[in-house]
Structure formats: C-alpha cells, structure tokens
TISE-207804 format. One record per residue (C-alpha): residue in three letters; y negated, x, z negated. Coordinates in steps of 0.25 Angstrom, whole numbers, padded with zeros to 4 digits, always signed. Layout:
N
ALAYXZ;...
end
This chain:
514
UNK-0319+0017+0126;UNK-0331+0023+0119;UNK-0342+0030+0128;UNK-0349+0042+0121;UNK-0362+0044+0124;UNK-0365+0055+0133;UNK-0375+0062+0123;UNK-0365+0062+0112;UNK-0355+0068+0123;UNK-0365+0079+0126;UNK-0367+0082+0112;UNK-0354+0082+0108;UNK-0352+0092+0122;UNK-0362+0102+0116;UNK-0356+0102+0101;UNK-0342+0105+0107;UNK-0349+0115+0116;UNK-0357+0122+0106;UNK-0347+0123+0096;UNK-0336+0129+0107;UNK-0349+0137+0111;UNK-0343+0135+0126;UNK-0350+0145+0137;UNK-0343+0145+0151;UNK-0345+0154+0161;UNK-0345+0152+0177;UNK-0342+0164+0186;UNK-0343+0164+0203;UNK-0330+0169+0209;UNK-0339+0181+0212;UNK-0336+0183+0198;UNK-0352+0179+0195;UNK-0358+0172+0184;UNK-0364+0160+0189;UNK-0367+0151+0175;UNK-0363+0150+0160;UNK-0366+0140+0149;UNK-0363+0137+0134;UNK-0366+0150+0127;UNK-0361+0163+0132;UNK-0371+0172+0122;UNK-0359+0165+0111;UNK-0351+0175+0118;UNK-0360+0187+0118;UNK-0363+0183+0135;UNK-0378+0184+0133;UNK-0382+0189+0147;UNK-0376+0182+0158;UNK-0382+0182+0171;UNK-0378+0173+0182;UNK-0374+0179+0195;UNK-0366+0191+0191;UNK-0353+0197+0188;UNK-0347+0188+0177;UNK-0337+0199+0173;UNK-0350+0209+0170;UNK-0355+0198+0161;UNK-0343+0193+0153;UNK-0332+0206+0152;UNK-0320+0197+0148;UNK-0322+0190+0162;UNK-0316+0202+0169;UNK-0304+0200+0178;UNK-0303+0185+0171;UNK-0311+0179+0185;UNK-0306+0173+0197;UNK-0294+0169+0191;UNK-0285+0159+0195;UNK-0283+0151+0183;UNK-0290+0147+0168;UNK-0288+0160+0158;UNK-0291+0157+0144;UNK-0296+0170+0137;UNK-0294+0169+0123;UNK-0302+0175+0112;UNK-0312+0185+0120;UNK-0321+0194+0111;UNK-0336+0189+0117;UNK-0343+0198+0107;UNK-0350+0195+0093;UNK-0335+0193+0088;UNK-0334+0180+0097;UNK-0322+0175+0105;UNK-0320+0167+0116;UNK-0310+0159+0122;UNK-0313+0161+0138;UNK-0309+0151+0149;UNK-0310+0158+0165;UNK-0306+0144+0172;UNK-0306+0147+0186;UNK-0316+0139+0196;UNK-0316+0136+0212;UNK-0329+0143+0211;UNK-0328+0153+0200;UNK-0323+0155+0184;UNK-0328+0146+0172;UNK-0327+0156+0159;UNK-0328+0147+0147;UNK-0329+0153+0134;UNK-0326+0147+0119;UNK-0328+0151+0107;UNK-0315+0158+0099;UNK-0320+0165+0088;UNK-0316+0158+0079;UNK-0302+0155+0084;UNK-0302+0169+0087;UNK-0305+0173+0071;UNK-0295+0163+0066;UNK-0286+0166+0075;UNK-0288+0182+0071;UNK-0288+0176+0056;UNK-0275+0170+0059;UNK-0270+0183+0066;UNK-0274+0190+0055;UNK-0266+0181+0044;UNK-0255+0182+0054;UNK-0256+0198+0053;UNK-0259+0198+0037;UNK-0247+0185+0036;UNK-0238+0197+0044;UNK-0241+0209+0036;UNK-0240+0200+0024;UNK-0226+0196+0027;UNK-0222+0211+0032;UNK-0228+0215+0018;UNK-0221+0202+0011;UNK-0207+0210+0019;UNK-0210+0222+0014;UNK-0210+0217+0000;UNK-0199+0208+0001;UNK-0190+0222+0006;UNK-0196+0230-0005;UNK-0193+0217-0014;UNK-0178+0217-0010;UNK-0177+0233-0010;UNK-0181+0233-0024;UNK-0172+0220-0029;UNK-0161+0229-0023;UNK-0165+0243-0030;UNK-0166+0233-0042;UNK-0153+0228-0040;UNK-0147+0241-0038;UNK-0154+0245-0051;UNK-0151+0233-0059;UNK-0136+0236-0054;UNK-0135+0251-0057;UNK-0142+0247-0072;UNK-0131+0236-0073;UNK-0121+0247-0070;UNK-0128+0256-0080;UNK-0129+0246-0090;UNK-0113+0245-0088;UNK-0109+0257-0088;UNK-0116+0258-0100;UNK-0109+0245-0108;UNK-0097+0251-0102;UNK-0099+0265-0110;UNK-0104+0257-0123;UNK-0092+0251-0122;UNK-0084+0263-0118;UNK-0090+0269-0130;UNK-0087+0260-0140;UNK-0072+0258-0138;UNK-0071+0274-0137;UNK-0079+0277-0149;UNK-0073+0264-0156;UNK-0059+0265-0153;UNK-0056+0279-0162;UNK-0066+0274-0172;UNK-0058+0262-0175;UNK-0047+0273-0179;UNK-0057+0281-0187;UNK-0063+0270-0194;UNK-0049+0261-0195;UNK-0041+0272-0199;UNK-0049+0278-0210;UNK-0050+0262-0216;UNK-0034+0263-0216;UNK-0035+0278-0221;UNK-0046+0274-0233;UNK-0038+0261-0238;UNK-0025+0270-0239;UNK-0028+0284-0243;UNK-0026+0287-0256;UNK-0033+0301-0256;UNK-0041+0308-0263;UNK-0056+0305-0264;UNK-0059+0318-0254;UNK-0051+0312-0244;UNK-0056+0298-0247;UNK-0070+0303-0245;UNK-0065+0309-0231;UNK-0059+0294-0227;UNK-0074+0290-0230;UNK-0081+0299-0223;UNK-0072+0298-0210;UNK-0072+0282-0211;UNK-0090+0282-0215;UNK-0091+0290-0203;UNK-0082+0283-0194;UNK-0090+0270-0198;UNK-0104+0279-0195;UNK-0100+0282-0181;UNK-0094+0268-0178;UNK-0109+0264-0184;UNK-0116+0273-0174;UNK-0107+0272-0162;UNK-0109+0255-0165;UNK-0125+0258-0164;UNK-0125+0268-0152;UNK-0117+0258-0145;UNK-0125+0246-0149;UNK-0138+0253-0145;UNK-0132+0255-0131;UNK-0128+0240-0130;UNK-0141+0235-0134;UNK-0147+0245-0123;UNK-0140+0240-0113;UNK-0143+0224-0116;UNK-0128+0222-0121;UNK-0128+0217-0134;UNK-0128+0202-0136;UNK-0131+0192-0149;UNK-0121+0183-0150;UNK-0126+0173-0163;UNK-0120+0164-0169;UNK-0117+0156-0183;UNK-0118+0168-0193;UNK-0117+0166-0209;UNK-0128+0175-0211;UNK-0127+0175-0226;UNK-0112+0180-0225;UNK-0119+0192-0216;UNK-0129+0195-0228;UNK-0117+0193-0238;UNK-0109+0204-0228;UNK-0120+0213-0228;UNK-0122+0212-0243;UNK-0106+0215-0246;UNK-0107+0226-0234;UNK-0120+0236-0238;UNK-0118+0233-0254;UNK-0108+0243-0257;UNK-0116+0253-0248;UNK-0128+0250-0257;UNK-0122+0252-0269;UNK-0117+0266-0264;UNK-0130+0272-0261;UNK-0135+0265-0274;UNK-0143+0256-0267;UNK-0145+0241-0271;UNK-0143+0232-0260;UNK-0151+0220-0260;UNK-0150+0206-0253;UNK-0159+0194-0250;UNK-0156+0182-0243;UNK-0168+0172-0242;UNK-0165+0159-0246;UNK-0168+0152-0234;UNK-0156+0159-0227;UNK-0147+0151-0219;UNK-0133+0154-0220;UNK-0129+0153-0204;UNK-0138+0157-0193;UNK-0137+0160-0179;UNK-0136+0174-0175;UNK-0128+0187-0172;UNK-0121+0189-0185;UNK-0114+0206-0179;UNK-0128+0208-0172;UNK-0138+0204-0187;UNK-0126+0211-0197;UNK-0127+0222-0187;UNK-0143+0223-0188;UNK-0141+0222-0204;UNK-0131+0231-0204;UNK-0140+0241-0198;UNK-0153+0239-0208;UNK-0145+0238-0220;UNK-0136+0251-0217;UNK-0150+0257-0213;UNK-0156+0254-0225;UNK-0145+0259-0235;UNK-0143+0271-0228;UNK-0159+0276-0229;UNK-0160+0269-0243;UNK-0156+0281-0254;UNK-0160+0273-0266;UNK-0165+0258-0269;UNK-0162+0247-0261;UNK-0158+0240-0248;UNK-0162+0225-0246;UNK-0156+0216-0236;UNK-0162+0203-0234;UNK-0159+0190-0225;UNK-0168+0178-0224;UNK-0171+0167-0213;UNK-0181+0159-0207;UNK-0186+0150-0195;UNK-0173+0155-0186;UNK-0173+0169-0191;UNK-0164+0178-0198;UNK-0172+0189-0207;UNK-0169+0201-0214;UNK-0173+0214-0220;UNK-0167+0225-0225;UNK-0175+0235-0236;UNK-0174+0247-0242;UNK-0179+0257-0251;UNK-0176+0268-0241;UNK-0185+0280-0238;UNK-0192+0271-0228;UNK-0197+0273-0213;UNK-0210+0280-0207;UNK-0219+0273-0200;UNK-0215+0281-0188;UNK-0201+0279-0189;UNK-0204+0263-0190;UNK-0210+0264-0176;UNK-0196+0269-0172;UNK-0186+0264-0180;UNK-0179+0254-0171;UNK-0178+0264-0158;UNK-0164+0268-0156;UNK-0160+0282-0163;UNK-0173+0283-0171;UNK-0170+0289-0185;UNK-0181+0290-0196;UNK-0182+0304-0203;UNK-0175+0298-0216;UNK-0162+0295-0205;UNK-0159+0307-0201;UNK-0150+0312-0209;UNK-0143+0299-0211;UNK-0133+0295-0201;UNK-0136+0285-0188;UNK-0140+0286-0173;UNK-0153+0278-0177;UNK-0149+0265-0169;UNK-0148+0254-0181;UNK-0161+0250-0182;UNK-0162+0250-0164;UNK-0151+0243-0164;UNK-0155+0232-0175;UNK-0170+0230-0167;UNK-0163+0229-0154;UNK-0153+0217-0159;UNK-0162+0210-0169;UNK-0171+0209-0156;UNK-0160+0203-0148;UNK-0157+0193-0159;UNK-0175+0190-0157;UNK-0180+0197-0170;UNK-0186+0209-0175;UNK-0184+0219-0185;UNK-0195+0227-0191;UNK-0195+0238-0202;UNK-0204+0241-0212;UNK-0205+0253-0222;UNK-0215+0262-0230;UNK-0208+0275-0234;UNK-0203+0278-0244;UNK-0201+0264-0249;UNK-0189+0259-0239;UNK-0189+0249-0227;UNK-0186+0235-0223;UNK-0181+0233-0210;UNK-0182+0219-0206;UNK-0182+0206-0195;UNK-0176+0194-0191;UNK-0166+0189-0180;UNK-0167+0175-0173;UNK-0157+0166-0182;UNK-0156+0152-0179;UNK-0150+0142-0191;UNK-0135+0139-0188;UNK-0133+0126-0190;UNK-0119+0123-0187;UNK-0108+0130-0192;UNK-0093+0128-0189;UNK-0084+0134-0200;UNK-0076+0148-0198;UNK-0063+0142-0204;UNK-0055+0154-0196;UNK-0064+0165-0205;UNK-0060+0157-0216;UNK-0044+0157-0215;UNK-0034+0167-0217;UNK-0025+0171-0208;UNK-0011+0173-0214;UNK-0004+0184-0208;UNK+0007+0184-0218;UNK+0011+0168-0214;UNK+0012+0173-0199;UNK+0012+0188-0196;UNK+0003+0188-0182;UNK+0007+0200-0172;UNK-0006+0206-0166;UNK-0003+0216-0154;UNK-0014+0227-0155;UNK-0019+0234-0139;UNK-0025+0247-0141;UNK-0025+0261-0133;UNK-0028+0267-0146;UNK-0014+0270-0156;UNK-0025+0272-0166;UNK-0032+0259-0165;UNK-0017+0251-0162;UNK-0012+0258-0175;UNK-0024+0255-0184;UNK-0026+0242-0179;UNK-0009+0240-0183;UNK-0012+0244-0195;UNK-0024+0234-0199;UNK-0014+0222-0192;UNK-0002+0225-0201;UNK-0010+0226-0213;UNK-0014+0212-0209;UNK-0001+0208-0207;UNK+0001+0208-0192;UNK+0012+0213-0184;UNK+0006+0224-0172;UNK+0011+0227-0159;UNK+0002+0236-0150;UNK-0003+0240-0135;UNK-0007+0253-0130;UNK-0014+0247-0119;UNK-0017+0233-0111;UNK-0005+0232-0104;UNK+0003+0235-0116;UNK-0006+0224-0123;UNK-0003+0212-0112;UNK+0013+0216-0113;UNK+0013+0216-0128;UNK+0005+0206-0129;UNK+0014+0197-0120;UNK+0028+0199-0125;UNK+0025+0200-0140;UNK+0015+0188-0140;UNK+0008+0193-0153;UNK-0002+0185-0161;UNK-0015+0192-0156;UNK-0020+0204-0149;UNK-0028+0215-0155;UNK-0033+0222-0138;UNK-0039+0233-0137;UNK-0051+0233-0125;UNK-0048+0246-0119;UNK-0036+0251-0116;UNK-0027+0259-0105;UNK-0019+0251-0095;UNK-0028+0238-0096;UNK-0038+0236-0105;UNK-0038+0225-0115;UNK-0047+0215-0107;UNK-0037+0215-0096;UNK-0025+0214-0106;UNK-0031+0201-0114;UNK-0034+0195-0097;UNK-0020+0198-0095;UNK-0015+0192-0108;UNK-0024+0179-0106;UNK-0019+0178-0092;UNK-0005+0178-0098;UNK-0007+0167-0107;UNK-0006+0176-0120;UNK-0015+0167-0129;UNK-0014+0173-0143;UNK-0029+0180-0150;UNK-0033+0194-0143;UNK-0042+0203-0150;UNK-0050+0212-0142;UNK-0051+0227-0149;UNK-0062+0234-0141;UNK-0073+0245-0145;UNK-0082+0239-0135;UNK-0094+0233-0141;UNK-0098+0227-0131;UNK-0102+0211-0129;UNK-0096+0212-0115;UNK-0084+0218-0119;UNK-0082+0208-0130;UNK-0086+0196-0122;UNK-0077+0202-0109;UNK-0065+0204-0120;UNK-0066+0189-0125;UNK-0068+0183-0111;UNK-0054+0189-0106;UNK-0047+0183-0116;UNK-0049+0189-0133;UNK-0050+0182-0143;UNK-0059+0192-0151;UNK-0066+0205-0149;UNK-0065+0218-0159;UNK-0075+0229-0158;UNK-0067+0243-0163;UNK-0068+0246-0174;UNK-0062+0235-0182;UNK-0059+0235-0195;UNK-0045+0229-0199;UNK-0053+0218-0208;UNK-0061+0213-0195;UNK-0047+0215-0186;UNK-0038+0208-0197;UNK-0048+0198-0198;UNK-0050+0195-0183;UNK-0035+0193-0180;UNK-0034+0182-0189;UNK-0045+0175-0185;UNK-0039+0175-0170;UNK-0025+0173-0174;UNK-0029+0161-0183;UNK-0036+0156-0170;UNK-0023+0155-0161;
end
C-alpha cells in the first residue's frame, strides 16, 4: 500500500478546501458564536464576533438551532448573488454550521429550470400549432369537399346542358339534311332550308365552345394522343375550307414542308379542332386576298401557321386576343361568343406548346405555334377502315333507344337507307326487353332516358349475357361520361349530333367487329 506524504495530503486538503471555499460555524447551546474558519466574508459574514447571539449574526440560523438532527438547507442566498448549501449538525456541546459553495449548481440548476420552462412553453406553443394545424387541414378539407362538389355540380350541368341543347339540335340539323336532299322547291324556299340548317350549325358551333370553355375551366378535358396520319388531317382540311374559299373569292393556299412525317403522336380531334378554329377565323375576317395554312415538323414538334390578308389586329387587341369572350372591333358584327382563340391557347398548352399571333393592320395576321408531336414509329394497319361492309349480303337489325320519337325517327330513316331493319325503345326498360327477345345485330342507346337510363340498361344487358356491339348515343361531351359509358359495357361512344355519314359508318365498323 502506497503511503502519501503528509505535506502532499495537506496540500491536497487546502486545494479541496479552497476550491469548495468551506467555512463552518460553531454555536454554544446558549445559541453563542464560539469560533469559525474557512471563509465566511465568501458568504457576505464580514463581522462576526465571538460570544454572541449567533442568530443576530447569521439571519438564516433562526429557529434552525438546538435541533435534534442534521438539516441540509439547500441553496440559501448569502448575498453578492452567492448561494450556499448549509449543514446544522447537531453537537453534545452545541451546532456545527458548515457552509458550501452553490452558486454555481444553483445558476445551472436555474438554467436548467429555465429550459425546462422555455422546453414547456415550447411544446404548449408546438400544441397550440398542431391544433391550429389540424383545425385548418379540416377547413381545408371541408373546402377542398365543398369545391369537389362544386366542381360536380358543375360537370353535371355541362353535361345536363349538352344533352338538352343536343338533343333537339340533332333534329334541327338531321332533319333539314333529309329536307335539303329531298325538296325539290324553289330557290326561295331552298334559301329558307339554308338559312335554317347554316344557323343550326352556328349554334351547335357556339353551344360546342361555351361548353368546351366550361370543361377546360373546370380541369375536365383530357388529351388522348395517339398514331395520327397527319397528312390525311391536312388533305381533310384542305377538301373541307376549299369550297368556303372559293365562295368568298378567296384563294386558299397550302404548304407542307418537306420534312413532314406522315404519322405522329398526338391528339388528332383536339389539333383538327384547334385548325379548325384558325382556319374558319381567318376566312371569316378575310374579305378579299388570301388565307394560307401551313404544317411543317421538327425535333418532336408539330408546327403550323395560318395567314391571312384580313384587316389585321391592333396592337391592343393582341394583348387580349386569347382571353375568353374578347372580340376585336373588326368582330363585332361578325357572328361568335369570342372563345376560339381562348380555347385554342388553352389546349395547345395542355398538348406543351404555344401559339402566338402576329399582325400589322391592314396587312392581315398569322396566327401560329407548335404542339409536342413525337415521330410514330410503328403502325398496325386499319384493315376495318378499309373493308366494306355489305349490308345487302346480310341485312343487320339494329334496335334504336331513345325518349325522343324525333331522334328514334330520324335515326330510322338514316338506318333504312343504309339498308338496316329498326326496331326501337322509348325508354331503358323498354331497350333491355327488346333487346332480349329480338336479339338484334347491334344496339344504337340513348344515355338518358325515363325508366332507367342507358348506362344501367347496357349493365343489365351485359349482365345477361347479350353480347352483340352497343353504341352509346349521348349529348354528353364529357370524358367521364364516355369513359363511364364504355367501362359498363359499350362498344362505342356517339356525341349528338351525328351525321348519318359518321352513324352509318360506325355500325359497320362494330358489326364487322362481332
């Protein structure tokens, strides 16, 4: 066992001493200060004197004498922001006070209390947040519900809309086709045919925009691209605004770059429709001269442009062009609701590109831009487009569901002329009965209708095992309505109103599909 030395002991005693900065008291039982060492004027005891009242001298020794056993007084001010841990252990004789030094541990512990306090006001501010947190994420919730609802309500008006604005235009528009072809009139009543049929066409034109506005308002319109011949689209447009052109006198020009590849990927409807609109634009405002439409293609993207030698726009009109119902000075006593061009912007952005215009009246304007085409490199033959089908070898019975005698007449008439035998339904009921004891060929249903609607009639036919082709005849333009019509069981989807070219042409593509 190792021996220290007794001089290192007592160094090592005062060291501990001093840095403790020990002092003790000792008190008589009279309560008297009899002696003290270590260092009381540490504690603020400057001016003790021996022989009397201890209690006098110390104020925090009142009532803590003569006590029966050790107490421990924790953290006592002493003065000159000190504290002390204070020790009165009891004596045969008197009372030892021995006094340590605690400030420290007393501002750590105060600086530990404070974090303590901060750490608590923290986390009842942090619970405060949370609740504020949770209380908007439910007035969020109940906002983002009542905007779905809105939003809704509003598809279910667009589509409301359409079907009951579509539904007597088919019979307008059909009609005074059937009307046209057949009178053999004079010219004054032919001239009233024309004027009844070009303004059927202008309303179908604007209730198509209105309604398109709306959809793309509320988010609802959606690009389905696919393998589109794009120089059969230009060929279409060419044969479809010619005679137009020639009418008004105009020369109507075409361009197709060389480097234009014959199929891309795209949304065929959604760029004939934005074409449409530019072209009809442009001979509309365009009185004399010419209107040039031009198509060319480059590192994935399909451009156009479409020129004319109208009056041209104003600088302040360009600024506003492409906002929905804006009409420039030289519109207004043309016919339109000013939403072609909106419209246009709106989807061209949707299919990522842009579409500018740029004029200097009176020297005409050029509206042009590009979509996002990608190169189709495969393409599988459309042999169905491309056969016949023979209704004379095999006449094909077609059973026609509508509410409306109008539309179930006229779509009779474009069936028998295509050499189909009709039966027809007033209503869904009347459809799924029919439909089941006369098995016909194919099923022209109607959407809407009394009793139960078309989309419950096709479930109930599916669901008893009627297989043959069901074309669903709706007004609704909407993507949901098509994609709902086609997940319950059709085999295609018609938007009212249909010409008996397209309607002849879509049954015998789905009856050569059986």
């Amino acid at each position: 066992m190792i021996t220290i030395p007794l001089s290192i002991a007592k160094y090592i005693r005062s060291m501990w001493m001093a840095e403790m900065i020990i002092t003790y008291l000792y008190i008589d039982k009279q309560g008297d200060l009899v002696e003290w060492k270590g260092y009381p004027q540490h504690y603020g005891l400057t001016n003790l004197i021996a022989g009397q009242s201890a209690v006098e001298q110390v104020d925090f020794l009142d009532g803590m004498l003569n006590i029966p056993h050790t107490q421990i007084l924790q953290f006592v001010s002493v003065g000159r922001g000190r504290s002390a841990n204070v020790h009165i252990v009891p004596s045969e004789k008197g009372t030892y006070v021995l006094m340590f030094d605690a400030t420290a541990e007393h501002d750590q512990q105060q600086k530990m209390q404070q974090q303590v306090n901060d750490l608590s006001l923290l986390s009842y501010r942090q619970s405060q947040l949370l609740q504020e947190l949770e209380m908007a994420r439910q007035s969020l919730a109940e906002e983002k519900y009542q905007l779905e609802q809105a939003s809704e309500l509003k598809s279910r008006f667009i589509a409301t809309l359409s079907h009951e604005l579509r539904t007597p235009l088919t019979s307008i528009v059909g009609y005074t086709k059937l009307l046209d072809e057949v009178q053999q009139a004079d010219v004054r009543e032919a001239n009233y045919l024309s004027s009844v049929k070009s303004n059927a066409n202008h309303l179908l034109s604007l209730i198509d925009n209105v309604l398109e506005q709306a959809k793309l308002e509320a988010g609802q319109i959606i690009l389905q691209p696919s393998s589109c011949d794009i120089k059969q689209l230009f060929a279409d447009l060419k044969s479809l605004f010619f005679p137009t052109a020639r009418e008004k006198g105009l020369i109507f020009e075409t361009d197709i770059h060389p480097n234009l590849p014959t199929r891309v990927i795209l949304d065929e409807l959604r760029f004939r429709q934005i074409l449409i609109n530019l072209i009809s634009n442009a001979l509309k405002f365009t009185q004399q001269g010419s209107v040039q439409m031009t198509l060319g293609w480059q590192s994935n993207r399909l451009e156009f442009a479409v020129k004319d030698t109208g009056p041209g726009i104003s600088p302040q009109s360009q600024q506003r062009i492409f906002k929905a119902f804006h009409r420039d000075n030289t519109a207004q006593a043309l016919p339109g609701v000013g939403l072609g061009l909106a419209i246009s912007q709106q989807i061209i952005t949707l299919m990522e590109g842009e579409l500018k215009v740029e004029s200097l009246p009176p020297f005409g304007s050029t509206f042009s831009g590009f979509v996002k085409a990608p190169l189709a490199l495969h393409t599988i033959p459309n042999t169905v487009e491309n056969t016949t089908f023979q209704a004379s070898e095999t006449t094909a019975k077609i059973l026609v569901a509508d509410d409306s005698i109008d539309i179930r007449t006229l779509m009779e008439i474009y069936l028998e002329e295509g050499g189909y035998t009709v039966i027809s339904a007033s209503n869904g009921a009347e459809a799924v009965e029919f439909a089941l004891k006369n098995q016909p060929d194919l099923v022209l249903m109607d959407m809407q209708m009394p009793v139960i609607n078309g989309y419950e009639a096709v479930q109930q036919l599916r669901t008893e095992n009627f297989t043959q082709p069901i074309i669903a005849l709706s007004g609704s333009t909407l993507v949901q309505d098509k994609n709902y019509a086609l997940e319950v069981g059709c085999n295609h989807y018609l938007i009212k109103p249909v010409s008996p070219e397209d309607l002849l042409n879509n049954v015998e593509k789905n009856l050569l599909k059986k």
